[in-house]
N, C-alpha and C positions, 0 to 999 in steps of 0.2 A: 646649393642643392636644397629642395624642399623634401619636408619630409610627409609622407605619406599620413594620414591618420589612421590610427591602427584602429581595426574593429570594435566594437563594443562586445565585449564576452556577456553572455546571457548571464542572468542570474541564476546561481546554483548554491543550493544547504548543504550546511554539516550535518555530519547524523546529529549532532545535539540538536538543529535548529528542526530535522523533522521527528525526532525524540518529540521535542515539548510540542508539535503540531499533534503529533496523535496521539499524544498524553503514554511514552513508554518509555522504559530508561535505556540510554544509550549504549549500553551491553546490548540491546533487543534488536538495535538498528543496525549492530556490527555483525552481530549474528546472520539477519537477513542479510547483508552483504554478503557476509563468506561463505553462506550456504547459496548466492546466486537468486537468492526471490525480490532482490531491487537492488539494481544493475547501478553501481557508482564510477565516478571515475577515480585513479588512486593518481593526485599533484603531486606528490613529490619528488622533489627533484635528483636525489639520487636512490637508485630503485632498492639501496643495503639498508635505507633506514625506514623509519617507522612509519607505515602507511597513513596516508591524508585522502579522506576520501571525500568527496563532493558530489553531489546528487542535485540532476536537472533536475527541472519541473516536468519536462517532460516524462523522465521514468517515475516520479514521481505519481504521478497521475497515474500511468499502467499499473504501478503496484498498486495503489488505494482501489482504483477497478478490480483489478486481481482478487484483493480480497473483500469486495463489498458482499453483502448476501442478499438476497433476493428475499420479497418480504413472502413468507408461506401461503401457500395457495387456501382460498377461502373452501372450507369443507362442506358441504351441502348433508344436512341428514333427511334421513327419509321422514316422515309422519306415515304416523300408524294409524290404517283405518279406522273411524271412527265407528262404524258397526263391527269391527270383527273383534270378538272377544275369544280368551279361553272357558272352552267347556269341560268344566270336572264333573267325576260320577255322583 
């Protein structure tokens, strides 16, 4: 009997490994897990012990989008006529 080759599993991080990626501590990464703003998977194998969580690149990437900011729109000012002055009494 041959044995099939089993898939290659993509590469997926620990909250520590995207901790030190965007310079936070890994309380910040577990947080964003349990409040749902970067979507992980939880491996462990019996569901009563303590959550393993691992995170594609793929969500990985949607949450860094998520929160990247937009660089502020350049402000235009007016100039002020050069003949029109204030006149006092």
């Amino acid at each position: 009997m041959i044995d099939a080759p089993t898939p290659k599993l993509a590469r997926t991080y620990k909250p520590r490994d995207v901790a030190e990626r965007l310079g936070v501590d890994v309380g910040k990464v577990l947080g964003w897990i349990k409040r749902g703003e970067l979507r992980a998977l939880n491996v462990v194998a019996n569901q009563g012990r303590k959550a393993r969580y691992r995170i594609t690149p793929e969500e990985l990437g949607i949450f860094e989008l998520k929160r990247t900011i937009a660089p502020a729109p350049k402000v235009t000012r007016r100039r002020s006529k050069s003949g029109w002055k204030f006149q006092y009494f």
